[in-house]
Backbone atoms as SQL, in Angstrom:
CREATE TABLE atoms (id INTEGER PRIMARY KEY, chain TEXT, resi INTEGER, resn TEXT, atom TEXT, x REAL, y REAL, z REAL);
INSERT INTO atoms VALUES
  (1, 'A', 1, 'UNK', 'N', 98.165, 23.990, 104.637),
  (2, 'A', 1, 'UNK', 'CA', 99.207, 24.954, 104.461),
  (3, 'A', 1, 'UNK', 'C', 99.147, 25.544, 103.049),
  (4, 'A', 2, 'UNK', 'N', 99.092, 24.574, 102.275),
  (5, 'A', 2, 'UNK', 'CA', 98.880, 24.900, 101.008),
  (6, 'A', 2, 'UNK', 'C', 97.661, 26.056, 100.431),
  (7, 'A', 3, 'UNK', 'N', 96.485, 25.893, 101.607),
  (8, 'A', 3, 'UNK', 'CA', 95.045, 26.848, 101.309),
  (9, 'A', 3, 'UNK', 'C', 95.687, 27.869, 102.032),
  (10, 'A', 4, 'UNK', 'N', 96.315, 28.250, 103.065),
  (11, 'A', 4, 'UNK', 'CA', 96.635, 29.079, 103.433),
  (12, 'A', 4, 'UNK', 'C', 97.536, 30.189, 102.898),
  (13, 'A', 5, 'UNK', 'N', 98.413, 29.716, 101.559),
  (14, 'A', 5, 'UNK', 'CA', 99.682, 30.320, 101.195),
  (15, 'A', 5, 'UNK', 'C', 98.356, 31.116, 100.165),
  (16, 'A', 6, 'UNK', 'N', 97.952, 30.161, 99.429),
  (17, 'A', 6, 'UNK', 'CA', 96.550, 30.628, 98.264),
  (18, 'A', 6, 'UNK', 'C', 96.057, 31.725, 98.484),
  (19, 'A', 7, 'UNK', 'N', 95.689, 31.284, 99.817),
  (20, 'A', 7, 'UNK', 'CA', 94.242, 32.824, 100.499),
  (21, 'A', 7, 'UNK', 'C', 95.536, 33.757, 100.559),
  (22, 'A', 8, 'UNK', 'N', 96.701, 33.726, 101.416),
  (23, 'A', 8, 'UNK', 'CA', 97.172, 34.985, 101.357),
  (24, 'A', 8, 'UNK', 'C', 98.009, 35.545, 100.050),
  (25, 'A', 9, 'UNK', 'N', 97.938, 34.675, 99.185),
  (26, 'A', 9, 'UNK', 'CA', 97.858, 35.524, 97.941),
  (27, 'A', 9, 'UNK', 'C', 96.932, 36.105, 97.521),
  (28, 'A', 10, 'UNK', 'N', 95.970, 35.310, 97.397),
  (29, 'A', 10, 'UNK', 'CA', 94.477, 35.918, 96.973),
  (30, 'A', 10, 'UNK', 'C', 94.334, 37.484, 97.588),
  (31, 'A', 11, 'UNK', 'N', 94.538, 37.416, 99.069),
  (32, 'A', 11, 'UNK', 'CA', 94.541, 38.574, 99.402),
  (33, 'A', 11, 'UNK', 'C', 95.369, 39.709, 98.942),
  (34, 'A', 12, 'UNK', 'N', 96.238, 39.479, 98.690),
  (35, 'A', 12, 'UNK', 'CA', 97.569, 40.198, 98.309),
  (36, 'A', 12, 'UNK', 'C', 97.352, 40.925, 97.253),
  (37, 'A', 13, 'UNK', 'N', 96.917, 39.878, 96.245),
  (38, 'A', 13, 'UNK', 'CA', 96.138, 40.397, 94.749),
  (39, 'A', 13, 'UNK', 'C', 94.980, 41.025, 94.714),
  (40, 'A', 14, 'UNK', 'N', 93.918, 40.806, 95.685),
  (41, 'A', 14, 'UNK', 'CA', 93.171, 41.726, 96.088),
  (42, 'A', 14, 'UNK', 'C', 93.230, 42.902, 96.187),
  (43, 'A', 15, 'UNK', 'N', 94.275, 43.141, 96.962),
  (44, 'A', 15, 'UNK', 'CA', 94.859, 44.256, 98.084),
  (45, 'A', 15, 'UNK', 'C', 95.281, 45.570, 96.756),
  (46, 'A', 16, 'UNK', 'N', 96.356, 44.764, 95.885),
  (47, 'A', 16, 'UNK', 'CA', 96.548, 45.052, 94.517),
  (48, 'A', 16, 'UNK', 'C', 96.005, 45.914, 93.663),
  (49, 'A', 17, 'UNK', 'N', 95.234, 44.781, 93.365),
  (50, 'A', 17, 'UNK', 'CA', 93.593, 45.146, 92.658),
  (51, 'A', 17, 'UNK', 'C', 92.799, 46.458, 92.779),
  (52, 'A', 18, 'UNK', 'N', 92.481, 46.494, 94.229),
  (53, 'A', 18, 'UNK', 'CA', 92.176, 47.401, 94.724),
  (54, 'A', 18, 'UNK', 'C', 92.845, 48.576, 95.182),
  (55, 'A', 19, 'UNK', 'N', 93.789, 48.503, 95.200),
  (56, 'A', 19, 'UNK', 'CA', 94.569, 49.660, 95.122),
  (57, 'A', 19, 'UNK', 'C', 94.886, 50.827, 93.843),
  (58, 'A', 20, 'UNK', 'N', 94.684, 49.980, 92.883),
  (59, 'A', 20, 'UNK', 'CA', 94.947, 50.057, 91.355),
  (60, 'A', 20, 'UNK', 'C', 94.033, 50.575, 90.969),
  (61, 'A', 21, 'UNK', 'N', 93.018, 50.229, 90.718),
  (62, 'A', 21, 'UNK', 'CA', 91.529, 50.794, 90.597),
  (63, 'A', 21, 'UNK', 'C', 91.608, 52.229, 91.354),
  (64, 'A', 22, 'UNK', 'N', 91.927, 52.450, 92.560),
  (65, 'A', 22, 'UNK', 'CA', 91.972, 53.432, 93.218),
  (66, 'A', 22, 'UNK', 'C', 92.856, 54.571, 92.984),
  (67, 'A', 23, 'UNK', 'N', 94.203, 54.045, 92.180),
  (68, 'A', 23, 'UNK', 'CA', 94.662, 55.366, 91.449),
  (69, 'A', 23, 'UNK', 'C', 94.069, 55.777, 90.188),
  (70, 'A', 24, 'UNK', 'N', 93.757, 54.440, 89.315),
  (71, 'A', 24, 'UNK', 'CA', 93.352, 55.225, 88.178),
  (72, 'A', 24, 'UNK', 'C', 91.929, 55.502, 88.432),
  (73, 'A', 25, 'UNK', 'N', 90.508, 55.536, 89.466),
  (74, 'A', 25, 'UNK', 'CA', 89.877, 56.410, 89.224),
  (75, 'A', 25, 'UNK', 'C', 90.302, 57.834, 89.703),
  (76, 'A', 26, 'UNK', 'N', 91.156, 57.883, 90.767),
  (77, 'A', 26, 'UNK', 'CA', 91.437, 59.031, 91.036),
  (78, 'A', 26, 'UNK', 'C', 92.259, 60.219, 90.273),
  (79, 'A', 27, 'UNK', 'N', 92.729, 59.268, 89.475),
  (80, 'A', 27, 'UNK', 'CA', 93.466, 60.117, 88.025),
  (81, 'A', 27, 'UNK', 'C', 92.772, 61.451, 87.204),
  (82, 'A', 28, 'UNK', 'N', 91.636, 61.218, 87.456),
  (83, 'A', 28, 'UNK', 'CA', 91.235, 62.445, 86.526),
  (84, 'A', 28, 'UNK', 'C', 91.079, 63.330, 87.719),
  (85, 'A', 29, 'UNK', 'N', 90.510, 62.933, 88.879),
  (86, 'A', 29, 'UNK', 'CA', 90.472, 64.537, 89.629),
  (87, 'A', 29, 'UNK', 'C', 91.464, 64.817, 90.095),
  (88, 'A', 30, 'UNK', 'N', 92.838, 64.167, 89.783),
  (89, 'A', 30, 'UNK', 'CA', 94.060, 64.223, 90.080),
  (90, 'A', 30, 'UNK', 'C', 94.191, 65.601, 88.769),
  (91, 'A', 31, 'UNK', 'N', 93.839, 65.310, 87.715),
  (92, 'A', 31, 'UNK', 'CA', 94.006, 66.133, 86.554),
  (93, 'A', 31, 'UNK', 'C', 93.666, 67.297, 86.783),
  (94, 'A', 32, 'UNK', 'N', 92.114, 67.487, 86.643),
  (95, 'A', 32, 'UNK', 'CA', 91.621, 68.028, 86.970),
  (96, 'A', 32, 'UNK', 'C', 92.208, 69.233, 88.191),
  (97, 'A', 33, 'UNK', 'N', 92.452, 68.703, 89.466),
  (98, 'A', 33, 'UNK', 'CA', 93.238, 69.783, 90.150),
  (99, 'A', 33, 'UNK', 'C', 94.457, 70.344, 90.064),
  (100, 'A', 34, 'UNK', 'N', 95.228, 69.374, 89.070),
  (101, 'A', 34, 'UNK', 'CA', 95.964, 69.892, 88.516),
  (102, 'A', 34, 'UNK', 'C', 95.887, 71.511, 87.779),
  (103, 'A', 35, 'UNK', 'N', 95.231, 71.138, 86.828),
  (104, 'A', 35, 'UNK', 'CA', 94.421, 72.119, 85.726),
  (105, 'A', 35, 'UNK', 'C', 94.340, 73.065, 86.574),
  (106, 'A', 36, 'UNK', 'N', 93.495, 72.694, 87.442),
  (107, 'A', 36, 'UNK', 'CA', 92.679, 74.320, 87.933),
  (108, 'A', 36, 'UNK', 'C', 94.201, 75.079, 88.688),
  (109, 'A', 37, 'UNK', 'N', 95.072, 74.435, 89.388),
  (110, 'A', 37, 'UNK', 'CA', 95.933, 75.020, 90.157),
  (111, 'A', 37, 'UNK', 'C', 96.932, 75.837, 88.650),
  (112, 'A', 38, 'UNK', 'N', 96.834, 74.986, 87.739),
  (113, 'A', 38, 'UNK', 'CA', 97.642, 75.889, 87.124),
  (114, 'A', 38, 'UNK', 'C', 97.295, 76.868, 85.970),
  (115, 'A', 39, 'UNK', 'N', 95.378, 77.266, 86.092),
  (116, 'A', 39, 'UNK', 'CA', 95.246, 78.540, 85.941),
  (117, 'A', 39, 'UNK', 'C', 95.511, 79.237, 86.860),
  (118, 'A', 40, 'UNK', 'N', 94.606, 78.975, 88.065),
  (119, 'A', 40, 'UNK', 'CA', 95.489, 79.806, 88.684),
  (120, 'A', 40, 'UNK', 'C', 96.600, 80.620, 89.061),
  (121, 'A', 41, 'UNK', 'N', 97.661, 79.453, 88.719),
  (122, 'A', 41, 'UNK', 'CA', 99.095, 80.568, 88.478),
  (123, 'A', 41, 'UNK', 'C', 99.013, 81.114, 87.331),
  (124, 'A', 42, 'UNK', 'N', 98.486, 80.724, 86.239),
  (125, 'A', 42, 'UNK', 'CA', 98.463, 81.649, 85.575),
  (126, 'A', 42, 'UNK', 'C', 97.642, 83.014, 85.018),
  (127, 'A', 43, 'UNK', 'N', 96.452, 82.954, 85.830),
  (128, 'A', 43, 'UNK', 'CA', 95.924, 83.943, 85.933),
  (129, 'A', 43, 'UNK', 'C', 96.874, 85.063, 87.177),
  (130, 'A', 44, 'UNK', 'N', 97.288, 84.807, 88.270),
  (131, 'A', 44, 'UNK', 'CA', 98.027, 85.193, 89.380),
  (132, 'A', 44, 'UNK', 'C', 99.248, 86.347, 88.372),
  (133, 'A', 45, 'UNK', 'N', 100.265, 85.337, 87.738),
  (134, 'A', 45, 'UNK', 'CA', 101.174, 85.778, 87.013),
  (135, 'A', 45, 'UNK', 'C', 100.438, 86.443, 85.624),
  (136, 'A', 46, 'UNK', 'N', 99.777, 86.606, 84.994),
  (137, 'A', 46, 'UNK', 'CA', 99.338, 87.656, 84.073),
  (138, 'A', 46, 'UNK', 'C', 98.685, 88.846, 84.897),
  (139, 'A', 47, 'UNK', 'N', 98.424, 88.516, 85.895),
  (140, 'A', 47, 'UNK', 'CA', 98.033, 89.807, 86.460),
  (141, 'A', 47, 'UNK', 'C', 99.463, 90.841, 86.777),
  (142, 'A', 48, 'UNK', 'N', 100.385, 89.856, 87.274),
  (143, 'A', 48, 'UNK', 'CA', 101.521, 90.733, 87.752),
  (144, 'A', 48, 'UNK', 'C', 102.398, 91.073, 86.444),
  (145, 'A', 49, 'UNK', 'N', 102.094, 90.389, 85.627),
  (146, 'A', 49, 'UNK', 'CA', 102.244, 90.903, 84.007),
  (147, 'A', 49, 'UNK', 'C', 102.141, 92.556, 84.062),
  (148, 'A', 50, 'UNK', 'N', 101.050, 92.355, 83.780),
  (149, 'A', 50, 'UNK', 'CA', 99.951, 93.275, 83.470),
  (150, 'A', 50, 'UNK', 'C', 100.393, 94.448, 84.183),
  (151, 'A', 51, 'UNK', 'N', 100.413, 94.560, 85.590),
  (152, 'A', 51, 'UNK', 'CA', 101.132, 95.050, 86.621),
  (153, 'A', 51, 'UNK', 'C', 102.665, 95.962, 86.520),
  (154, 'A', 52, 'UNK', 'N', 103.085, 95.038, 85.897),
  (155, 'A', 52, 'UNK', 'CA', 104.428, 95.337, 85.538),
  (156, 'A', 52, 'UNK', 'C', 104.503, 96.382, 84.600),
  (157, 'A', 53, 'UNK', 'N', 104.215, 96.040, 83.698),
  (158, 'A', 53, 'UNK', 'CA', 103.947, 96.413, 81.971),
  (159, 'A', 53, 'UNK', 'C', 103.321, 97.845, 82.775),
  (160, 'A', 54, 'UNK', 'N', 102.643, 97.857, 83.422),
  (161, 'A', 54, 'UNK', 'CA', 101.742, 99.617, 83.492),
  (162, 'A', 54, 'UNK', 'C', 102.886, 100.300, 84.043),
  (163, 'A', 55, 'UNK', 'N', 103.994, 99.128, 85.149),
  (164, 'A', 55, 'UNK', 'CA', 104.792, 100.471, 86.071),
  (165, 'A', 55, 'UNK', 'C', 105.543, 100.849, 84.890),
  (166, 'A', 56, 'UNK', 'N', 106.460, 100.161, 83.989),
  (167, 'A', 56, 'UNK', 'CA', 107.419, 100.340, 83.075),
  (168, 'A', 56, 'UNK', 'C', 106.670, 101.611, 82.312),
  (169, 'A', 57, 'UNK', 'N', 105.461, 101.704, 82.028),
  (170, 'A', 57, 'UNK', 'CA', 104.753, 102.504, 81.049),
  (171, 'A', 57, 'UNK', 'C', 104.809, 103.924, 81.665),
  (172, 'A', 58, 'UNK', 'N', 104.393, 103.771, 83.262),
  (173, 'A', 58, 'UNK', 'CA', 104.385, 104.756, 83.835),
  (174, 'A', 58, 'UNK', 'C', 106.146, 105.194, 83.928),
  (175, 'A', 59, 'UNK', 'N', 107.381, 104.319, 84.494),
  (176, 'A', 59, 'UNK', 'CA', 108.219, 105.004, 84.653),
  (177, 'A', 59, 'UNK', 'C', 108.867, 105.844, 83.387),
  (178, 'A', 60, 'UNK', 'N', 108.640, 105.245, 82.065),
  (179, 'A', 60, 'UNK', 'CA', 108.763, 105.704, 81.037),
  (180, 'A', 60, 'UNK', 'C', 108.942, 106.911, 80.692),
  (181, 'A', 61, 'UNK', 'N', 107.376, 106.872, 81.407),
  (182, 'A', 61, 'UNK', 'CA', 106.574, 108.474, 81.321),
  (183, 'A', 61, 'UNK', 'C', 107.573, 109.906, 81.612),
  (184, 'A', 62, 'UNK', 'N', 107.370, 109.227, 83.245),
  (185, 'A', 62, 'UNK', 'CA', 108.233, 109.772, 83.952),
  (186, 'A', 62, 'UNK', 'C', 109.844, 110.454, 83.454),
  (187, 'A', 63, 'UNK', 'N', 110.725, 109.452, 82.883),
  (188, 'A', 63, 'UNK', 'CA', 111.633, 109.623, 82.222),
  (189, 'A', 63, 'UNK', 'C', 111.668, 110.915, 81.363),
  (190, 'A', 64, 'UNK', 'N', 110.781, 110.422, 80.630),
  (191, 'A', 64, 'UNK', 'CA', 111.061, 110.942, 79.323),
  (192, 'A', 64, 'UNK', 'C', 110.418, 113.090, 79.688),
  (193, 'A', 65, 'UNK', 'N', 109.334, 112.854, 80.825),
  (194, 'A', 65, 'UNK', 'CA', 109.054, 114.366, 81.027),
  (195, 'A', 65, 'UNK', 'C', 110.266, 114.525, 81.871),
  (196, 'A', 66, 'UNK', 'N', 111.276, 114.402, 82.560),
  (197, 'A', 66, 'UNK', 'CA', 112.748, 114.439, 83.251),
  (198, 'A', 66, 'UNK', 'C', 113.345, 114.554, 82.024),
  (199, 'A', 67, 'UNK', 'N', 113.418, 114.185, 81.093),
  (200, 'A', 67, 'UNK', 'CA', 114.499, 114.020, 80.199),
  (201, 'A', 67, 'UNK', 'C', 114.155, 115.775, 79.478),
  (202, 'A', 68, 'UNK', 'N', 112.669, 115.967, 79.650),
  (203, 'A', 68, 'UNK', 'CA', 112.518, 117.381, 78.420),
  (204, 'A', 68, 'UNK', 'C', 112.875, 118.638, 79.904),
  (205, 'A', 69, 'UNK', 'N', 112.600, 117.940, 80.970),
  (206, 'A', 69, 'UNK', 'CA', 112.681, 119.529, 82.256),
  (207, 'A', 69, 'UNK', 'C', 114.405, 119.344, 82.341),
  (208, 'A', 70, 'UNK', 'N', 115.161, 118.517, 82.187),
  (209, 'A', 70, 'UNK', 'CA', 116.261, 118.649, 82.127),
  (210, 'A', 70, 'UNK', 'C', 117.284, 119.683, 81.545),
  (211, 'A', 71, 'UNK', 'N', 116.378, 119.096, 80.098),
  (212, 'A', 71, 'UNK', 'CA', 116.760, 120.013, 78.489),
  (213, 'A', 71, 'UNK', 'C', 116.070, 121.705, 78.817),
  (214, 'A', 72, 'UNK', 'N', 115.221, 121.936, 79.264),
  (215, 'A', 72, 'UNK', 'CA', 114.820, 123.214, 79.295),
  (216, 'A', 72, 'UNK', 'C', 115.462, 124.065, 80.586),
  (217, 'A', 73, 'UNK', 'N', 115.955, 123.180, 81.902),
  (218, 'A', 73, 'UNK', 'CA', 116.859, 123.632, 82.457),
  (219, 'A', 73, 'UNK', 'C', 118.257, 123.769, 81.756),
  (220, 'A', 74, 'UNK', 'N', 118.945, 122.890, 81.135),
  (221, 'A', 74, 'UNK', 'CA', 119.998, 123.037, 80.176),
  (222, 'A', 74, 'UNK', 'C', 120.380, 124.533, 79.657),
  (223, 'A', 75, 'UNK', 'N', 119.282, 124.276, 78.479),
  (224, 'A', 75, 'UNK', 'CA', 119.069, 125.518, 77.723),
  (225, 'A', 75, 'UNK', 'C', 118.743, 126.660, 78.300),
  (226, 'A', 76, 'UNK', 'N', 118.577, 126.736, 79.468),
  (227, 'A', 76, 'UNK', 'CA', 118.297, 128.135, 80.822),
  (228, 'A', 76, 'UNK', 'C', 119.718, 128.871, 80.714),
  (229, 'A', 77, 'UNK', 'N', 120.775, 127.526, 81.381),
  (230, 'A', 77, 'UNK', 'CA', 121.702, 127.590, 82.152),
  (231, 'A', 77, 'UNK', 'C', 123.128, 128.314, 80.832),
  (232, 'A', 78, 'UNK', 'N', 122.779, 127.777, 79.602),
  (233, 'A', 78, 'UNK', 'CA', 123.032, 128.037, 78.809),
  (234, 'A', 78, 'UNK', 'C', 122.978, 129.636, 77.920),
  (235, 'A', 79, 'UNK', 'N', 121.623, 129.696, 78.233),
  (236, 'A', 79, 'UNK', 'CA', 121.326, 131.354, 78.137),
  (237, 'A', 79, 'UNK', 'C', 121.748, 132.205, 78.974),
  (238, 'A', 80, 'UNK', 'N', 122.050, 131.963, 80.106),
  (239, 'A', 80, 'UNK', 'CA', 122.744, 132.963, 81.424),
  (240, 'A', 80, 'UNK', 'C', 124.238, 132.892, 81.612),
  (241, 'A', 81, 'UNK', 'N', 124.738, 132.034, 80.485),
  (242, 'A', 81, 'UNK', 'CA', 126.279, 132.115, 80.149),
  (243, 'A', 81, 'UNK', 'C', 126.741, 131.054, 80.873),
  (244, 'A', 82, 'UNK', 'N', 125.799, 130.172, 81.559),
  (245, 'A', 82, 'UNK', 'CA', 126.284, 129.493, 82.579),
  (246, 'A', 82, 'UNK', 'C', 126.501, 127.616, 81.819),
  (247, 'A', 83, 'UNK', 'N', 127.532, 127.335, 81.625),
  (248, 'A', 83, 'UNK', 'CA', 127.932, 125.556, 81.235),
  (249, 'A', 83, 'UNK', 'C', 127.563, 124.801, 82.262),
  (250, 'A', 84, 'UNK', 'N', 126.350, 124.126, 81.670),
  (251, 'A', 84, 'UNK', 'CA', 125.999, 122.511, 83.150),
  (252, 'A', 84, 'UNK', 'C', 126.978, 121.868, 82.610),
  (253, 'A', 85, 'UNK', 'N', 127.093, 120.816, 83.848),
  (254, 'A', 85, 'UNK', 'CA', 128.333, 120.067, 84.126),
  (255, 'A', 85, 'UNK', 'C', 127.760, 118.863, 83.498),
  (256, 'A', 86, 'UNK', 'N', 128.916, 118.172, 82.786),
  (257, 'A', 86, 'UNK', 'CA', 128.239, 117.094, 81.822),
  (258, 'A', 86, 'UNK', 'C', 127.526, 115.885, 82.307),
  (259, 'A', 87, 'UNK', 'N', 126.805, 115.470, 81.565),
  (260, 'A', 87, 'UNK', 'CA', 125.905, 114.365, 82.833),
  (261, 'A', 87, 'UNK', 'C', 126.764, 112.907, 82.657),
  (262, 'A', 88, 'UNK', 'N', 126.459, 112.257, 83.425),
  (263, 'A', 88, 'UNK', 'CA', 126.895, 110.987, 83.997),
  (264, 'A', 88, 'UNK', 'C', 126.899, 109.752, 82.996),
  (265, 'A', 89, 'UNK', 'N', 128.460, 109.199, 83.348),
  (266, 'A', 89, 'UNK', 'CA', 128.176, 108.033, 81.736),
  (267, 'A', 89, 'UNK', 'C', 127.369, 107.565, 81.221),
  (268, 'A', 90, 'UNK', 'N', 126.415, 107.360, 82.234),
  (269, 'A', 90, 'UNK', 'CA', 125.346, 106.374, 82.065),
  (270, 'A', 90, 'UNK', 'C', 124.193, 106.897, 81.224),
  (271, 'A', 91, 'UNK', 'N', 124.500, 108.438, 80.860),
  (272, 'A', 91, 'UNK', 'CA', 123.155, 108.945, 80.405),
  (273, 'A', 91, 'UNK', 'C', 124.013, 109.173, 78.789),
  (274, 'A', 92, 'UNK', 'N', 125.314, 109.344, 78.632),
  (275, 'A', 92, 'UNK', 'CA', 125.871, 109.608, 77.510),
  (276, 'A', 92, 'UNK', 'C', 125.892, 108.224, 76.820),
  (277, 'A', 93, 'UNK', 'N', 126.209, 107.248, 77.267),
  (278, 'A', 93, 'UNK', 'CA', 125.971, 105.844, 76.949),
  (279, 'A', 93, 'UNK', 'C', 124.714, 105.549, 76.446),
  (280, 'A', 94, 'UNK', 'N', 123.362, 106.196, 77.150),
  (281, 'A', 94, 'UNK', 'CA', 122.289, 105.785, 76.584),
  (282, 'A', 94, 'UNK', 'C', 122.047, 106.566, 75.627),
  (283, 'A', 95, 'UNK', 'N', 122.229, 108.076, 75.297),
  (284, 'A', 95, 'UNK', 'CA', 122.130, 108.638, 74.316),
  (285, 'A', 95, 'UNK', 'C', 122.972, 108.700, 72.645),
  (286, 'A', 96, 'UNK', 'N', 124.241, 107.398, 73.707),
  (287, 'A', 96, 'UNK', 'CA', 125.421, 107.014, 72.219),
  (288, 'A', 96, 'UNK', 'C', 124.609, 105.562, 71.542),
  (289, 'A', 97, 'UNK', 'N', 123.741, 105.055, 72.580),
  (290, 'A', 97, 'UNK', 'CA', 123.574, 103.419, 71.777),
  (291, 'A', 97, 'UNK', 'C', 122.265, 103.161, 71.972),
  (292, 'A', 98, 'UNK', 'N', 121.196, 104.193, 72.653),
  (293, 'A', 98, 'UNK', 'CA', 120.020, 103.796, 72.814),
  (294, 'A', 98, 'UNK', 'C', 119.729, 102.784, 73.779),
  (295, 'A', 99, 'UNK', 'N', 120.565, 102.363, 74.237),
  (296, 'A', 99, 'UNK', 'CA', 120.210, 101.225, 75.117),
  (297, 'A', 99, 'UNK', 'C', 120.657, 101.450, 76.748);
């Protein structure tokens, strides 16, 4: 009874043993895929960076040639005796604080 309790420790500690060994070699390609998954996101997300940054550049654009066909309609409406109707808080707000 006594060899029997032994061996199934022995085994137990074995079992252990071997299990143990088995995470820490697997630890580095544990790392390792780590790593790679998280260039990946970060290559993924600098792209949509990147992405971003061009639409903002482009809507910018956009804006700002709206902002001068606005002014030259203005100044039309102005020359033909005619008062445009004042524009919308939101544009007097940005032109009171820049923001």
């Amino acid at each position: 009874m006594l060899t029997a309790r032994s061996s199934r420790a022995a085994v137990a500690a074995t079992a252990r043993a071997t299990e143990v060994a088995a995470v820490v070699q697997s630890e580095p390609a544990q790392r390792a895929a780590d790593l790679q998954a998280f260039r990946e996101i970060r290559a993924e997300q600098n792209a949509d960076l990147a992405e971003t940054r061009e639409e903002v550049r482009s809507l910018r654009s956009l804006v700002r040639a709206f902002v001068f066909h606005v002014n030259d309609l203005t100044a039309q409406m102005r020359q033909a005796g005619i008062e445009p109707p004042a524009p919308p808080e939101r544009i007097t707000e940005y032109n009171r604080t820049g923001v």
